[in-house]
N, C-alpha and C positions, 0 to 999 in steps of 0.2 A: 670378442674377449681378448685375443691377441694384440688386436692392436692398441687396446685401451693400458692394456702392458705395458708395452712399447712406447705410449706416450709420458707415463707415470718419470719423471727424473730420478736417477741416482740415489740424487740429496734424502729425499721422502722417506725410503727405507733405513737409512742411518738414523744413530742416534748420541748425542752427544750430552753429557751433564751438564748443566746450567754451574758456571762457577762465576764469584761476586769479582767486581773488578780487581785488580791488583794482586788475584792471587793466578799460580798455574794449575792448581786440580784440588779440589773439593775436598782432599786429607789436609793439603795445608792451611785451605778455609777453616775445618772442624780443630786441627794444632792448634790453632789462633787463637780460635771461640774459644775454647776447654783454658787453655793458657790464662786469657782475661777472666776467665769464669773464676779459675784459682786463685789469680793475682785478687779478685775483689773479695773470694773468699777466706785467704789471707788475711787481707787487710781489715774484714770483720773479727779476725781469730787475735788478731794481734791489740786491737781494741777491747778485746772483753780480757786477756790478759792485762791491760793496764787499768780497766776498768775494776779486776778482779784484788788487783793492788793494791788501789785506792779505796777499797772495800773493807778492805784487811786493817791498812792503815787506820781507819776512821771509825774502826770498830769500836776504837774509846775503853776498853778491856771486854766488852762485851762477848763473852764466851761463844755462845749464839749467831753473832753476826761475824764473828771469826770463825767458825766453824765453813758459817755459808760462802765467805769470800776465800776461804781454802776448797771447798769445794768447786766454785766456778774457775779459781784458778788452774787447779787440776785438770779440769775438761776444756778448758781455755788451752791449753799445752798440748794435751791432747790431741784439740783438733790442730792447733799449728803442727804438730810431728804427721798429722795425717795427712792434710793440704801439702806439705810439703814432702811424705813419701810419692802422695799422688801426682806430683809437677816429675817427680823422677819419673814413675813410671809410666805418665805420659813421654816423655822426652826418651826412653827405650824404647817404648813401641815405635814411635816419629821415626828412629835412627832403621828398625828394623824394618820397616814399610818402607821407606824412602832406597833402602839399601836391596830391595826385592823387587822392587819398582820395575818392571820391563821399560827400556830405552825406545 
């Protein structure tokens, strides 16, 4: 049994995270991801905002269908203020993991 120890290398017992090319550790991989995640989900928030506009606009006095394109507009805002406290408070956490980080 000892020697079968003995022949076992170093390497075996270690263990190391799998991280994608081009980055240096697996939190700036998940920055990344989460980042793009935002930035697309942004960019759906800011589409039903102008969508919600042109809703409005074209209501033609319709009571009704201005009501509903003040409605989506509203939660159309909504989520943009949310997407974007969420890109803040990713980019806090980023600064305080990065700044905790052992060298």
């Amino acid at each position: 049994m000892i020697k079968i120890a003995q022949q076992i290398p170093d390497e075996v017992g270690t263990w190391t995270a799998w991280t994608p090319q081009g980055y240096d550790n697996v939190s700036s991989f998940l920055i990344r991801l989460i980042d793009w995640g935002l930035l697309l989900m942004g960019s759906f928030a800011v589409i039903a905002v102008i969508y919600s506009g042109f809703m409005y606009i074209s209501a033609g006095g319709d009571q009704a269908l201005a009501e509903k394109a003040k409605k989506n507009l509203t939660w159309a805002i909504i989520g943009v203020v949310l997407i974007a406290l969420s890109a803040v408070i990713v980019q806090i956490v980023n600064s305080i993991i990065s700044t905790n980080t052992p060298a």
